[in-house]
LUMZALO-975777 format. One record per atom (N, C-alpha, C): residue in three letters; x, y, z; residue number from 1; atom name. Coordinates in nm, 2 decimals. Last residue first. Layout:
! residues N
<kolke ALA u X v Y w Z marnu NUM vexlo CA>;
...
//
This chain:
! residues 116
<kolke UNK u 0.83 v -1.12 w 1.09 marnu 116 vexlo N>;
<kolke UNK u 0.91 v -1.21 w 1.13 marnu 116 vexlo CA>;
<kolke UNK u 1.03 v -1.23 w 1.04 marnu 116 vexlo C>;
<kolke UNK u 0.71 v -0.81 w 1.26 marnu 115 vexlo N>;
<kolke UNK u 0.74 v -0.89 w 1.14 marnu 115 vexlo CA>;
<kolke UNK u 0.85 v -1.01 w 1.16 marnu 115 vexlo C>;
<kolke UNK u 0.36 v -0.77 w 1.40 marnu 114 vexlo N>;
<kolke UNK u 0.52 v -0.84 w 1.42 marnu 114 vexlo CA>;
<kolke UNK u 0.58 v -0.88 w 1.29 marnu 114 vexlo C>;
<kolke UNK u 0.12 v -0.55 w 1.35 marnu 113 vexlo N>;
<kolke UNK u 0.22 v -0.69 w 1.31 marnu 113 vexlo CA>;
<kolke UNK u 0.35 v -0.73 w 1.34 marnu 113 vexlo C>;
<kolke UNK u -0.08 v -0.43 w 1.51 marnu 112 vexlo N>;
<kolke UNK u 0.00 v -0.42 w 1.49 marnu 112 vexlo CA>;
<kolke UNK u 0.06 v -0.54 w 1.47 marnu 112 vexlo C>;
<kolke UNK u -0.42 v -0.16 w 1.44 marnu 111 vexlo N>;
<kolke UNK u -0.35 v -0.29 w 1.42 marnu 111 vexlo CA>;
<kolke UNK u -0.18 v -0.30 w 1.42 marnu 111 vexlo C>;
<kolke UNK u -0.56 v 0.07 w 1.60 marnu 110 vexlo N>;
<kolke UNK u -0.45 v 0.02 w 1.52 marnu 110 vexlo CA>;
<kolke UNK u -0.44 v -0.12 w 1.51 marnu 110 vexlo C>;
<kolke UNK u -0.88 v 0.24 w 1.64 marnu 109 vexlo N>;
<kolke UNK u -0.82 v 0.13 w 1.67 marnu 109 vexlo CA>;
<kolke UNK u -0.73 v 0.14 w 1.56 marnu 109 vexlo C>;
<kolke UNK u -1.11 v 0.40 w 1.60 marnu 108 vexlo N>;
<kolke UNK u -1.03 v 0.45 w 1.64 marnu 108 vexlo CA>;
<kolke UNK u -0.92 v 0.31 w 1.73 marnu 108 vexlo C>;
<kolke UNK u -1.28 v 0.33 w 1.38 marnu 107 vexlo N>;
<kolke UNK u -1.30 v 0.28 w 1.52 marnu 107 vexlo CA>;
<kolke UNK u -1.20 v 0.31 w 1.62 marnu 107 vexlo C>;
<kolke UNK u -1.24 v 0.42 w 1.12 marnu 106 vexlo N>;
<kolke UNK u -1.32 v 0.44 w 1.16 marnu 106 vexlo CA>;
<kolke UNK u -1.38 v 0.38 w 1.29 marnu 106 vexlo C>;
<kolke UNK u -1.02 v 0.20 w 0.98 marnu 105 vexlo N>;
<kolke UNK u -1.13 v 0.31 w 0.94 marnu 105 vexlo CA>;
<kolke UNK u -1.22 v 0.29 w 1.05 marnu 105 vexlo C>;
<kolke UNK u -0.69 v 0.18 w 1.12 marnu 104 vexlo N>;
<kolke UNK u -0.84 v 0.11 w 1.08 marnu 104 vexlo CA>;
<kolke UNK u -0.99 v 0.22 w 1.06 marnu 104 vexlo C>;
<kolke UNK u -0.38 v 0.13 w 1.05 marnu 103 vexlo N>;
<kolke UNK u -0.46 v 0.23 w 1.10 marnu 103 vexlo CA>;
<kolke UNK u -0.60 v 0.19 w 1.00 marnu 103 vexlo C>;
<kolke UNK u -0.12 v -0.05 w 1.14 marnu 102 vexlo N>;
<kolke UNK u -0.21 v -0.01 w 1.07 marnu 102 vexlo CA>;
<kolke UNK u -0.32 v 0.08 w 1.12 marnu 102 vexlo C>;
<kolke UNK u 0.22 v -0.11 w 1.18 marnu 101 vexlo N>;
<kolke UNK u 0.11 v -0.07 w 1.21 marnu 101 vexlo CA>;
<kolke UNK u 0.04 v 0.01 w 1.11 marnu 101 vexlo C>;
<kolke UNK u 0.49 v -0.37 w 1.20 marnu 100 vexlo N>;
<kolke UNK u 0.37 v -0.30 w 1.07 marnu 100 vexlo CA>;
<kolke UNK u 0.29 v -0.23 w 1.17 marnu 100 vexlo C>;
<kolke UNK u 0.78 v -0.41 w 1.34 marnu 99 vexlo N>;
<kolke UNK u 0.64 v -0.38 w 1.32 marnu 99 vexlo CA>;
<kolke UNK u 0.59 v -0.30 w 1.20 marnu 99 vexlo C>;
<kolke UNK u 1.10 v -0.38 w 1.39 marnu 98 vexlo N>;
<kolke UNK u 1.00 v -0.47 w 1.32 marnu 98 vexlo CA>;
<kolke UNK u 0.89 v -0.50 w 1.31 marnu 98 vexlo C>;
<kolke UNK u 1.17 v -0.18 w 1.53 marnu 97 vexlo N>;
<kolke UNK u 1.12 v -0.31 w 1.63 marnu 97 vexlo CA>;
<kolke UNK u 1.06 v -0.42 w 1.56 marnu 97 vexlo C>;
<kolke UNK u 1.30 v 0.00 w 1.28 marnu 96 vexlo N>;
<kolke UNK u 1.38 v -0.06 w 1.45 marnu 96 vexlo CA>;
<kolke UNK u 1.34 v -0.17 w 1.53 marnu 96 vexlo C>;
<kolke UNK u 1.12 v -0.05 w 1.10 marnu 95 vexlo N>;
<kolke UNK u 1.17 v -0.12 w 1.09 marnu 95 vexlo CA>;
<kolke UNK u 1.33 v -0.12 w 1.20 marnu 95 vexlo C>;
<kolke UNK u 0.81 v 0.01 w 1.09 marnu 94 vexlo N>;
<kolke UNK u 0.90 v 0.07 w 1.19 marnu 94 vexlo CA>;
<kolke UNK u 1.01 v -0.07 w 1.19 marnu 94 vexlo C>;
<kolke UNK u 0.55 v 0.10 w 0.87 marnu 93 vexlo N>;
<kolke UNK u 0.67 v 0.00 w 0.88 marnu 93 vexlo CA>;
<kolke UNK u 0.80 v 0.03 w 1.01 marnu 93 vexlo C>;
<kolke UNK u 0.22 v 0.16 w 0.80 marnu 92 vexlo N>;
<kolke UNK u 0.34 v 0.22 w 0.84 marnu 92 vexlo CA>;
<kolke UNK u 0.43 v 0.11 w 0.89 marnu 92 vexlo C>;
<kolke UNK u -0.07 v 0.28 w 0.70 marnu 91 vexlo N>;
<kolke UNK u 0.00 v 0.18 w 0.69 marnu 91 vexlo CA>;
<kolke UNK u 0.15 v 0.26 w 0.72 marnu 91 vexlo C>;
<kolke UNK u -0.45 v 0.32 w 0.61 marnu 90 vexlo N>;
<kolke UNK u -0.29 v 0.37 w 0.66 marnu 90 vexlo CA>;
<kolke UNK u -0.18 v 0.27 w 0.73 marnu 90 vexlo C>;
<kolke UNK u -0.68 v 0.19 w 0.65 marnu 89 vexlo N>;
<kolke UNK u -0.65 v 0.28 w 0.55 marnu 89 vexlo CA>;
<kolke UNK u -0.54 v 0.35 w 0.55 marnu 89 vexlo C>;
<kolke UNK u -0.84 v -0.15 w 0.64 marnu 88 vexlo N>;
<kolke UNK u -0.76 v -0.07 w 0.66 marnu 88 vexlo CA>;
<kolke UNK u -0.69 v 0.04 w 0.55 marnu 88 vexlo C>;
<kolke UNK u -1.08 v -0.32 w 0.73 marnu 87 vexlo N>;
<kolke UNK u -1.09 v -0.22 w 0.72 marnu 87 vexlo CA>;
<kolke UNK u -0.93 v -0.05 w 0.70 marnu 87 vexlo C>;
<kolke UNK u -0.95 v -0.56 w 0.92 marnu 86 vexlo N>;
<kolke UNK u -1.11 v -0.49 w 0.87 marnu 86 vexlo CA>;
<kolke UNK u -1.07 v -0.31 w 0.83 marnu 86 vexlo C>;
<kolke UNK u -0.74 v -0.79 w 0.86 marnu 85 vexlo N>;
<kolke UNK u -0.71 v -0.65 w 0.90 marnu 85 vexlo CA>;
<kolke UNK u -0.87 v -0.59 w 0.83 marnu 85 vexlo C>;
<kolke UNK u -0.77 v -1.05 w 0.65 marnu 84 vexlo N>;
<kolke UNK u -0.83 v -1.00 w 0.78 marnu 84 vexlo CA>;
<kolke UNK u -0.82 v -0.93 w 0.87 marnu 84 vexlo C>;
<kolke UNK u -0.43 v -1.10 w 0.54 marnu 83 vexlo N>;
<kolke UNK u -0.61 v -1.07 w 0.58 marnu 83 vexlo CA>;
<kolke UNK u -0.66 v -1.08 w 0.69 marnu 83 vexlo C>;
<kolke UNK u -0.15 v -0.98 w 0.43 marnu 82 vexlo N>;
<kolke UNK u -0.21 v -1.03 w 0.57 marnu 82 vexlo CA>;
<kolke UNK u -0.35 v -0.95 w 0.54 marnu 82 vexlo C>;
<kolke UNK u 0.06 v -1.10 w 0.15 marnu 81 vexlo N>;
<kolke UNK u -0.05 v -1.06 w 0.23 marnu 81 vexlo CA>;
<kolke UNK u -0.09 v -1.06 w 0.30 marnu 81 vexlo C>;
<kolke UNK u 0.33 v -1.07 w -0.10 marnu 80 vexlo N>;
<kolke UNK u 0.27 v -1.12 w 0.01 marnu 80 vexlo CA>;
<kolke UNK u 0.14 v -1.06 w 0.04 marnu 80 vexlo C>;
<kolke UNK u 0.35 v -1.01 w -0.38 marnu 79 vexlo N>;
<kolke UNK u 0.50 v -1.07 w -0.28 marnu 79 vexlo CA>;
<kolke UNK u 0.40 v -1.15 w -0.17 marnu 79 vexlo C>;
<kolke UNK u 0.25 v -0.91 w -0.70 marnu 78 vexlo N>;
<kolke UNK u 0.23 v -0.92 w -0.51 marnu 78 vexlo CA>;
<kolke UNK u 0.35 v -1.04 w -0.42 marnu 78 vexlo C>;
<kolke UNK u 0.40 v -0.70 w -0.91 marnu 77 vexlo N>;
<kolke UNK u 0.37 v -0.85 w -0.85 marnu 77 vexlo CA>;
<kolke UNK u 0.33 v -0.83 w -0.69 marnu 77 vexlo C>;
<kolke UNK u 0.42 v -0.46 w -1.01 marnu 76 vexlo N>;
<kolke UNK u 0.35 v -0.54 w -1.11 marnu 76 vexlo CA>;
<kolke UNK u 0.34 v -0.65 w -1.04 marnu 76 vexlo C>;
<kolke UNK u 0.60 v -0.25 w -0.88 marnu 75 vexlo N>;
<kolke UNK u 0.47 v -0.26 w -0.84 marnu 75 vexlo CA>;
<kolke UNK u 0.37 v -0.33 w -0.96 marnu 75 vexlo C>;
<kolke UNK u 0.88 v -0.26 w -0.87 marnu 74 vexlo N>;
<kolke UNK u 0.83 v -0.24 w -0.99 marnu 74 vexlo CA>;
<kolke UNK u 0.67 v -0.20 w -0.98 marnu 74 vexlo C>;
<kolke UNK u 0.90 v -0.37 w -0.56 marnu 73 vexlo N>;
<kolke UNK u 0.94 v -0.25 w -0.58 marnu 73 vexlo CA>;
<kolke UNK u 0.88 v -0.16 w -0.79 marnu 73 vexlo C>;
<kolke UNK u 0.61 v -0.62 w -0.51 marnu 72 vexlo N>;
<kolke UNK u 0.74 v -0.54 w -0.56 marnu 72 vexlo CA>;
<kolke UNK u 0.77 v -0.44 w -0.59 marnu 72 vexlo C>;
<kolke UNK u 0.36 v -0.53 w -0.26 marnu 71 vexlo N>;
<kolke UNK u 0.40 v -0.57 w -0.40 marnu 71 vexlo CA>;
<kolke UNK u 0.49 v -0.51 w -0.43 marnu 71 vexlo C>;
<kolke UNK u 0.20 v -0.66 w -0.03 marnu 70 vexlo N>;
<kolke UNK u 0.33 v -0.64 w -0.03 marnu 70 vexlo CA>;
<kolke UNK u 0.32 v -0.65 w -0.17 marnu 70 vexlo C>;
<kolke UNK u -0.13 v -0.54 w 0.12 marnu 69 vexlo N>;
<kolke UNK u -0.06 v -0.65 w -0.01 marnu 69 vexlo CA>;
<kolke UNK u 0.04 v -0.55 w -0.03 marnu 69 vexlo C>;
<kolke UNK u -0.39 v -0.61 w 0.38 marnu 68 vexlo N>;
<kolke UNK u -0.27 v -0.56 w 0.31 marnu 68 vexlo CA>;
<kolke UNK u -0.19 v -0.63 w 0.19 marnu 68 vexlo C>;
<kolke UNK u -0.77 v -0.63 w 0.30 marnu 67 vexlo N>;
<kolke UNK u -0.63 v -0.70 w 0.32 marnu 67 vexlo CA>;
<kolke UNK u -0.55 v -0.57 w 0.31 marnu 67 vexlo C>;
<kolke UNK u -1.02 v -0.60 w 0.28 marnu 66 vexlo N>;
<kolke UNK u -0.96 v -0.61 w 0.42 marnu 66 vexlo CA>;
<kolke UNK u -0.83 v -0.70 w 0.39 marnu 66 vexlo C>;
<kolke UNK u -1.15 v -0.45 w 0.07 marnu 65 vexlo N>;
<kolke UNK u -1.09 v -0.66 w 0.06 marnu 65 vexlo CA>;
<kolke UNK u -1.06 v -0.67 w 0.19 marnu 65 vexlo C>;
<kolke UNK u -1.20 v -0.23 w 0.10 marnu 64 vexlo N>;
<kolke UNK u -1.29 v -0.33 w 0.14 marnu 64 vexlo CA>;
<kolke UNK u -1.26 v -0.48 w 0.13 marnu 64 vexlo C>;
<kolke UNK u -0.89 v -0.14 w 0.11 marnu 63 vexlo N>;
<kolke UNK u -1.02 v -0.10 w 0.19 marnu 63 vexlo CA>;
<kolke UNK u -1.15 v -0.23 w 0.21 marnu 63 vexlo C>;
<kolke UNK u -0.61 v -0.24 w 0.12 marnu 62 vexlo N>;
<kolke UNK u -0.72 v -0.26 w 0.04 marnu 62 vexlo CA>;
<kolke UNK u -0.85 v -0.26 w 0.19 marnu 62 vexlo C>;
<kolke UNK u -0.29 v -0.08 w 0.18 marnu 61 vexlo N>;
<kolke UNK u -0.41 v -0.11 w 0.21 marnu 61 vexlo CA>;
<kolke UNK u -0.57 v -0.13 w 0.09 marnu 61 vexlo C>;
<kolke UNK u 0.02 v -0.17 w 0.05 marnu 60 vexlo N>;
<kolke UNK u -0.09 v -0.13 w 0.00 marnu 60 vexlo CA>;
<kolke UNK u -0.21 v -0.18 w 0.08 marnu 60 vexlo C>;
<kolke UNK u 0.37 v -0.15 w 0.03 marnu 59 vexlo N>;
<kolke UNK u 0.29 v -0.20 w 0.08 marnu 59 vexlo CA>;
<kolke UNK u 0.13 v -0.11 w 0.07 marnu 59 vexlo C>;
<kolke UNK u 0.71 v -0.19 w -0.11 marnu 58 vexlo N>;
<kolke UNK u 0.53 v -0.11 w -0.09 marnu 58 vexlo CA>;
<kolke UNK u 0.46 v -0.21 w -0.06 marnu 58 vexlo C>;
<kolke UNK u 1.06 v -0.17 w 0.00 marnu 57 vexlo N>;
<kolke UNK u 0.92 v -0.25 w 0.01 marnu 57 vexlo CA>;
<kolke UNK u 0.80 v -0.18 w -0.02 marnu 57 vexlo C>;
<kolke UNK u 1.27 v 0.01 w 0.00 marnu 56 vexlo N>;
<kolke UNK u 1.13 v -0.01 w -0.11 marnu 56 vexlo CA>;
<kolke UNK u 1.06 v -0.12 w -0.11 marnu 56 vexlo C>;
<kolke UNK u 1.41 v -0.01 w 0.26 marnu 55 vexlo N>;
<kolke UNK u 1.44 v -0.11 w 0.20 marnu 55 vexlo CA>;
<kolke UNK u 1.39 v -0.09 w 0.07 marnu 55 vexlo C>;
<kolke UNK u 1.17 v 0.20 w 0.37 marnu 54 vexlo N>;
<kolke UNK u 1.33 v 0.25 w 0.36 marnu 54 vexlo CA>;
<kolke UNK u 1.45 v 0.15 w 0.24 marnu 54 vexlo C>;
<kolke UNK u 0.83 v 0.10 w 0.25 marnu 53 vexlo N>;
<kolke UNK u 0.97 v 0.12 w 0.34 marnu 53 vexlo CA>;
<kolke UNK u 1.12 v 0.19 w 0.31 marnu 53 vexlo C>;
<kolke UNK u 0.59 v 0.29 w 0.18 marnu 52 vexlo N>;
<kolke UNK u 0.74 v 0.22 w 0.13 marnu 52 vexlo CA>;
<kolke UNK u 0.88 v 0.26 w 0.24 marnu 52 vexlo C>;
<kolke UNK u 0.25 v 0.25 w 0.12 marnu 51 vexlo N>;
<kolke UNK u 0.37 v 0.29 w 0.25 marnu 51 vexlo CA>;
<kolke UNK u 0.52 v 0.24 w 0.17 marnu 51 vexlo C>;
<kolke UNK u -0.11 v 0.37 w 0.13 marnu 50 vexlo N>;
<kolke UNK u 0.04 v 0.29 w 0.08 marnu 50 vexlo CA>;
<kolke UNK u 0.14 v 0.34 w 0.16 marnu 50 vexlo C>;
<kolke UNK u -0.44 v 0.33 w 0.14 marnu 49 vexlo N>;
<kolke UNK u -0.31 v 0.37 w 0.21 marnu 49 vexlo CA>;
<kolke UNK u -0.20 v 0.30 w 0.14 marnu 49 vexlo C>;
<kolke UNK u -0.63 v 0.24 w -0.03 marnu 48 vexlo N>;
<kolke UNK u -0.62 v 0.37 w 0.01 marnu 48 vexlo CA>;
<kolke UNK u -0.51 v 0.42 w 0.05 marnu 48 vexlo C>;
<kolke UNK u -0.79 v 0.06 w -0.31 marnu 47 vexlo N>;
<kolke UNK u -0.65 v 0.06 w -0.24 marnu 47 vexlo CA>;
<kolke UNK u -0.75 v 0.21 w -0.17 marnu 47 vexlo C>;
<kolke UNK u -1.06 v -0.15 w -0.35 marnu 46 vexlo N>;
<kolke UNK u -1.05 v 0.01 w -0.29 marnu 46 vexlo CA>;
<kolke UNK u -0.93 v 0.02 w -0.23 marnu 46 vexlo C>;
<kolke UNK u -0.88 v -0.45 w -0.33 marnu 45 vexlo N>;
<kolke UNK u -1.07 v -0.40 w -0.37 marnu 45 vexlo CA>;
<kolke UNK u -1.05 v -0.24 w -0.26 marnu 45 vexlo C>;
<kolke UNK u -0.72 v -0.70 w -0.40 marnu 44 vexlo N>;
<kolke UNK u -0.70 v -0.56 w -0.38 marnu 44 vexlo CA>;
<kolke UNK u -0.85 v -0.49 w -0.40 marnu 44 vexlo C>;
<kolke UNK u -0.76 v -0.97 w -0.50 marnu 43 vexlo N>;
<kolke UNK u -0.74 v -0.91 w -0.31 marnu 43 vexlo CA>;
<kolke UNK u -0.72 v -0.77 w -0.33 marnu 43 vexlo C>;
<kolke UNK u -0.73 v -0.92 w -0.76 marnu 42 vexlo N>;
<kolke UNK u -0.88 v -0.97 w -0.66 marnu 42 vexlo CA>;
<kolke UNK u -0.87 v -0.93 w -0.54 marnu 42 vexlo C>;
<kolke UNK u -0.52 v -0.65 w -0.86 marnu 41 vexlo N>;
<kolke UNK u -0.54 v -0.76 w -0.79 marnu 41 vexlo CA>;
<kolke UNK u -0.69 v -0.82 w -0.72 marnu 41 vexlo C>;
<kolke UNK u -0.29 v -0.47 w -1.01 marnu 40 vexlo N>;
<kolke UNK u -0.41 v -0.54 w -0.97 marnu 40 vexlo CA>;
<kolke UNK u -0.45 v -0.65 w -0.93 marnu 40 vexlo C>;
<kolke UNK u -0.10 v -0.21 w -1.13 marnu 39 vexlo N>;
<kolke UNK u -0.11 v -0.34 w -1.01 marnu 39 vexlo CA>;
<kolke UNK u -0.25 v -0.31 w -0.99 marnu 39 vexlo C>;
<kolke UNK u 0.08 v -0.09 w -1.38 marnu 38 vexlo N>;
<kolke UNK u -0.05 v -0.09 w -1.24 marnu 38 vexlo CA>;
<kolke UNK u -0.08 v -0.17 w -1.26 marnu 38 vexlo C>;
<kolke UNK u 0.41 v 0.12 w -1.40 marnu 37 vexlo N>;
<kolke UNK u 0.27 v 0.00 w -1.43 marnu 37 vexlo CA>;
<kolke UNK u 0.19 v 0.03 w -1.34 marnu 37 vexlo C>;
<kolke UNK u 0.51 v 0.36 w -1.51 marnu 36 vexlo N>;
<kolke UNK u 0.58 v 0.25 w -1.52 marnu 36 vexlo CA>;
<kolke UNK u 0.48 v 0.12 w -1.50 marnu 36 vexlo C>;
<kolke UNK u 0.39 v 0.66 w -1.68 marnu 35 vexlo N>;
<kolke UNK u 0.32 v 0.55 w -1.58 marnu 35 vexlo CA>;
<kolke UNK u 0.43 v 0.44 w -1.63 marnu 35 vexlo C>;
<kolke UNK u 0.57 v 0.95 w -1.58 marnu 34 vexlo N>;
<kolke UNK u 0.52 v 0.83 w -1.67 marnu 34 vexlo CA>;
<kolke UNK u 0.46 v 0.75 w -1.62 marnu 34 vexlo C>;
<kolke UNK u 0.65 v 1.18 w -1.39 marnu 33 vexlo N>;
<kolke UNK u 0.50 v 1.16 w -1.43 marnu 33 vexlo CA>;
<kolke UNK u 0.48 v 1.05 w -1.51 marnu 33 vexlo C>;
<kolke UNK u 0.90 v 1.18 w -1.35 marnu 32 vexlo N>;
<kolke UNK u 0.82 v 1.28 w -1.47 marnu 32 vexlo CA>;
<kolke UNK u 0.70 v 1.26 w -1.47 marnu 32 vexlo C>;
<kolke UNK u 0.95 v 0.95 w -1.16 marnu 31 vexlo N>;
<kolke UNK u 0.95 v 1.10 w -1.12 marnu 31 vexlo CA>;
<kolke UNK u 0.88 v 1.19 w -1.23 marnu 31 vexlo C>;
<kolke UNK u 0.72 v 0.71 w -1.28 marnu 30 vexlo N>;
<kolke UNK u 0.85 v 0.77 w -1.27 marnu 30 vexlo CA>;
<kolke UNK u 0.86 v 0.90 w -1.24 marnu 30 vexlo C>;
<kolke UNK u 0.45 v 0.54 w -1.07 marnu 29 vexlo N>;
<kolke UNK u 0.52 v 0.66 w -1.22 marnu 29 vexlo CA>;
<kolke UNK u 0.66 v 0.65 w -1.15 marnu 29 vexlo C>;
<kolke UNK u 0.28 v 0.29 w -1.07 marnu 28 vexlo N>;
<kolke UNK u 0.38 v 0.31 w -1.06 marnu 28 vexlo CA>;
<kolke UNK u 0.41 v 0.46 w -1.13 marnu 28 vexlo C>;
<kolke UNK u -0.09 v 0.28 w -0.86 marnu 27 vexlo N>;
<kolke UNK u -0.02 v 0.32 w -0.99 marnu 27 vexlo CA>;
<kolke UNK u 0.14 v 0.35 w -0.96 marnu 27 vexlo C>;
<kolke UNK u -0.31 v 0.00 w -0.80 marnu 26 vexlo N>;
<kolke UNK u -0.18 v 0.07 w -0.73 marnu 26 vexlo CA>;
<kolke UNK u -0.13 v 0.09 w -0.84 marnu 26 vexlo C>;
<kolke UNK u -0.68 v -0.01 w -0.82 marnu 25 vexlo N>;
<kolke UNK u -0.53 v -0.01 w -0.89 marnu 25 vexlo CA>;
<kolke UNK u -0.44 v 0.04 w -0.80 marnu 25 vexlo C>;
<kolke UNK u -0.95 v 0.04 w -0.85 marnu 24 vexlo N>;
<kolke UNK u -0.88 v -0.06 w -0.78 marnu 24 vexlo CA>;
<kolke UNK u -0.76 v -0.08 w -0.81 marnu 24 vexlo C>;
<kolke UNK u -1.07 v 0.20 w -0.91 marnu 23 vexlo N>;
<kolke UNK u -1.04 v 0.17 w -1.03 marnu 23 vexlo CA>;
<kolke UNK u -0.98 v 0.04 w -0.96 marnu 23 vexlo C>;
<kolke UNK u -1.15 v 0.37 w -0.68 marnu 22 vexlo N>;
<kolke UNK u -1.25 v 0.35 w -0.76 marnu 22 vexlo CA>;
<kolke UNK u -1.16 v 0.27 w -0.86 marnu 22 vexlo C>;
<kolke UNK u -0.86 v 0.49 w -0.59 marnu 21 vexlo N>;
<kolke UNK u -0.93 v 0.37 w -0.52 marnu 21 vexlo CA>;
<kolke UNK u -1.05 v 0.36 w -0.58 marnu 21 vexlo C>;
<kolke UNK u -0.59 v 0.41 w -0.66 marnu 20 vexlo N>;
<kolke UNK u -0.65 v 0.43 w -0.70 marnu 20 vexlo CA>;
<kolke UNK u -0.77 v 0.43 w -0.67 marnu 20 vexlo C>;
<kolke UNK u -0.26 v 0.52 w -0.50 marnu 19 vexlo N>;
<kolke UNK u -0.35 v 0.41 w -0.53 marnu 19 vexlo CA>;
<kolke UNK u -0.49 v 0.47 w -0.57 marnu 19 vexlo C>;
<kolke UNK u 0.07 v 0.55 w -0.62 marnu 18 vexlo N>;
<kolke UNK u -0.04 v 0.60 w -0.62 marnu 18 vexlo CA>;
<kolke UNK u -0.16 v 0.51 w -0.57 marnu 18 vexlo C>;
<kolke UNK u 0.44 v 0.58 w -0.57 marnu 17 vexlo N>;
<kolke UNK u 0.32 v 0.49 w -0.60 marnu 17 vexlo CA>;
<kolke UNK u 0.19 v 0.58 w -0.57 marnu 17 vexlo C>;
<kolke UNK u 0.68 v 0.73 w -0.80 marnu 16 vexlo N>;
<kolke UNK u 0.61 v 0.74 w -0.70 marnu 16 vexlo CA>;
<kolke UNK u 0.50 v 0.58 w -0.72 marnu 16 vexlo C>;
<kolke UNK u 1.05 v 0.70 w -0.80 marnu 15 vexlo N>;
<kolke UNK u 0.93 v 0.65 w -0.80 marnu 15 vexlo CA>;
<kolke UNK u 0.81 v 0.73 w -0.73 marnu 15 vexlo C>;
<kolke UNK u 1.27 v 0.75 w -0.71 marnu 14 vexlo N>;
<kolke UNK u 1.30 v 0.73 w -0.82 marnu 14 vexlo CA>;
<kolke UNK u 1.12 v 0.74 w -0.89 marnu 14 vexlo C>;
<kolke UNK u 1.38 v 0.78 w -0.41 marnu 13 vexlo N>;
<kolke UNK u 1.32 v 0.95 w -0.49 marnu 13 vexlo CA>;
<kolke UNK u 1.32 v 0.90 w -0.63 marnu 13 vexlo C>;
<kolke UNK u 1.48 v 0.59 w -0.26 marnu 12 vexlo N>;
<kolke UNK u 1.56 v 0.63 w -0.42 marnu 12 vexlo CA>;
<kolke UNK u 1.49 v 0.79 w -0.48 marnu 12 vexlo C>;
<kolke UNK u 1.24 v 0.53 w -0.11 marnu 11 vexlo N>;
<kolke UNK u 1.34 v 0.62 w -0.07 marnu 11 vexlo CA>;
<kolke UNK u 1.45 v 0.68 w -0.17 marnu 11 vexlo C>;
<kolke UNK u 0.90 v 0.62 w -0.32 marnu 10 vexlo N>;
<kolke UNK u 1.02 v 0.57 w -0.29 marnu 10 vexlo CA>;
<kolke UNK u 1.14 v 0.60 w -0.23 marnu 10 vexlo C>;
<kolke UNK u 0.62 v 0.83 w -0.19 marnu 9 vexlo N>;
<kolke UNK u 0.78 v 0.83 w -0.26 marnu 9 vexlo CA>;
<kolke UNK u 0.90 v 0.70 w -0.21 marnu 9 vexlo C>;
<kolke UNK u 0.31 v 0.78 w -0.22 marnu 8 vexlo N>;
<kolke UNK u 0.40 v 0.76 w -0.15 marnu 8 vexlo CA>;
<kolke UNK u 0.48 v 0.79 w -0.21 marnu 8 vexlo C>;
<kolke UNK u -0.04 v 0.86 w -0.21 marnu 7 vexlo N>;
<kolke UNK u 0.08 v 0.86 w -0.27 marnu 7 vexlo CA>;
<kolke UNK u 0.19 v 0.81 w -0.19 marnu 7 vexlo C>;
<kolke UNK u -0.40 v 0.81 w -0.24 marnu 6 vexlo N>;
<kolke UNK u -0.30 v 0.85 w -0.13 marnu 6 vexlo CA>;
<kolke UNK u -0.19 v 0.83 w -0.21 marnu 6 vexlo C>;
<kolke UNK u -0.62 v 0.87 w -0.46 marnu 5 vexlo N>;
<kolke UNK u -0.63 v 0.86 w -0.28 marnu 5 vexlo CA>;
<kolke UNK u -0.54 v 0.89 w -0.23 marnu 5 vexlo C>;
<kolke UNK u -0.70 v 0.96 w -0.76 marnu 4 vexlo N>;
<kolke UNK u -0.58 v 0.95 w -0.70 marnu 4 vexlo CA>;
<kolke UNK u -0.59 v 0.94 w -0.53 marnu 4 vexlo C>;
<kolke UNK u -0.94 v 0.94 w -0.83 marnu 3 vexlo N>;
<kolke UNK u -0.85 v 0.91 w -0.95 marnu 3 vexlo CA>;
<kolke UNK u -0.73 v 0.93 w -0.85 marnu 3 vexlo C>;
<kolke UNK u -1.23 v 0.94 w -0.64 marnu 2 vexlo N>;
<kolke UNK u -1.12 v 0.94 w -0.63 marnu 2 vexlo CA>;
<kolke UNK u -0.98 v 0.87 w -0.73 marnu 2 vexlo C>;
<kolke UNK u -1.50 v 1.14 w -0.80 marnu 1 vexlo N>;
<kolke UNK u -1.46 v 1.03 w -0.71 marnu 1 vexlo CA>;
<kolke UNK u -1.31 v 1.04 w -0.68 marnu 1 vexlo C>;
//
């Protein structure tokens, strides 16, 4: 199955995130490989996509919860959420126009967030 889905690097290069998607987890390591924590969550059901902004904001697609979830740079708290995104498995921050865009399994459709 999947013990590792998708990765990201912190822009510090200090961190990686991982998400987990059979275990339902977002994994923290430190560049060596340690595990710093994992994140869990009811709203989080099959991470896939992750994303970190330039600022280390992470952000985490949950496949079947149909949410995104903002969790702290440590990756032990959720900050925030937007539901009802169906199905989403990629994730990206364009912090020139202040959008989130998402990428939706399997209908060949984006989602796009205005950030406020």
């Amino acid at each position: 199955m999947f013990a590792v889905h998708k990765c990201a690097v912190s822009p510090a290069e200090d961190r990686i995130y991982m998400t987990n998607y059979d275990q339902h987890k977002l994994l923290t390591l430190a560049m060596d490989g340690t595990l710093i924590s994992t994140f869990t969550d009811p709203e989080l059901k099959c991470p896939w996509g992750v994303h970190v902004t330039p600022a280390g904001q992470v952000l985490v697609c949950g496949f079947t919860s149909n949410t995104v979830i903002q969790v702290v740079r440590e990756g032990k708290t959720k900050l925030a959420q937007i539901e009802g995104v169906i199905h989403p498995i990629s994730i990206c921050v364009n912090t020139n126009i202040d959008q989130i865009t998402v990428g939706l399994y399997n209908n060949n459709e984006i989602m796009v967030v205005e950030l406020q």
